[in-house]
N, C-alpha and C positions, 0 to 999 in steps of 0.2 A: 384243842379238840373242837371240831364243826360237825354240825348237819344238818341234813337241809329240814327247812323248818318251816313253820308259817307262824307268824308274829303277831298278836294280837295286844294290844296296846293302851291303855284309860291313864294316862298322861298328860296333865298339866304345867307349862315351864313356870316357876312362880312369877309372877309381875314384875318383881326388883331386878330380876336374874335374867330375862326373856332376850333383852339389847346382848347383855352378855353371853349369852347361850347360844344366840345366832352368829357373834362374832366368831367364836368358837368351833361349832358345825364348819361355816366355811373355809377356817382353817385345817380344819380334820381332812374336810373332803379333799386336800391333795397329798394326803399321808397315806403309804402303802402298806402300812403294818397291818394285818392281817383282822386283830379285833376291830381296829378301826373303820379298815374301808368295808370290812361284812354287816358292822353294825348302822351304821352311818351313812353310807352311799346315797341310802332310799328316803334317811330320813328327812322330815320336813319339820318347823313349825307355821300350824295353822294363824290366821289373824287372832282367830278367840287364844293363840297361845297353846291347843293342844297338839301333842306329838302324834304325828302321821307317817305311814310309811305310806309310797308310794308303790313301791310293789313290797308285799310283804313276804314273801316267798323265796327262799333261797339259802344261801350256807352261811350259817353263822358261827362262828371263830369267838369264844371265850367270854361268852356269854353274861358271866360275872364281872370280868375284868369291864364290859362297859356300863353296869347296873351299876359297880360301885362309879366312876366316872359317873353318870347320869343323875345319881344321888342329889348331886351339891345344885343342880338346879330344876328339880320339880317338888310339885305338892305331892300329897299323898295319892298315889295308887298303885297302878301295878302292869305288869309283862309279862306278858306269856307266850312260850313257844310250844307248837305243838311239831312233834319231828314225824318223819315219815312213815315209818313204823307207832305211830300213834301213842309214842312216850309224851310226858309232860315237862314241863319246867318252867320255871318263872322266878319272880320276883315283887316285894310287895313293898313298898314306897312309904315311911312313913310324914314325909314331907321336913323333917327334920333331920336330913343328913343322913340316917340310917335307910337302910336297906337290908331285907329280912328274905332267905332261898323261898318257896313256896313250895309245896309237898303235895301230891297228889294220894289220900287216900280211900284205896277202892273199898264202894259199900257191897260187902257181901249176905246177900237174905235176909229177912228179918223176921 
């Protein structure tokens, strides 16, 4: 499942991982399966190491399937897609190989 989305990103590749994670990306980027090139097309590593999208906007394809992927090489933090219709979703990094959904709940009155 996609859609289109804008991508907002607090993303670190860890240190040890950074050579490897970039060998990687430029492998991705000639694979046409569908999570891969929607998630990865845009993406960059900056010199400090953090992940950058270059256009953040567009249709994304399986969302989970590359968070888990993405897990084995960053620190803790987080992803988040906001879709067109102004749904949420994400994901929250604990730098440790896990990868945790992120939940959006609304505050009603107080």
């Amino acid at each position: 499942m996609s859609y289109y989305s804008q991508v907002y990103i607090d993303l670190l590749v860890k240190p040890e991982r950074a050579k490897q994670f970039q060998l990687e990306l430029r492998s991705l980027e000639a694979k046409t399966e569908d999570w891969i090139h929607s998630n990865v097309q845009y993406l960059q590593m900056e010199a400090d190491r953090r992940l950058q999208y270059e256009d953040s906007f567009g249709k994304h394809y399986s969302t989970e399937t590359f968070a888990v992927w993405l897990r084995q090489y960053v620190e803790a933090g987080r992803i988040l897609y906001v879709g067109e219709s102004m749904e949420f979703w994400g994901y929250e990094f604990d730098g440790k190989g896990r990868v945790f959904p992120l939940s959006y709940v609304e505050k009603r009155g107080e």
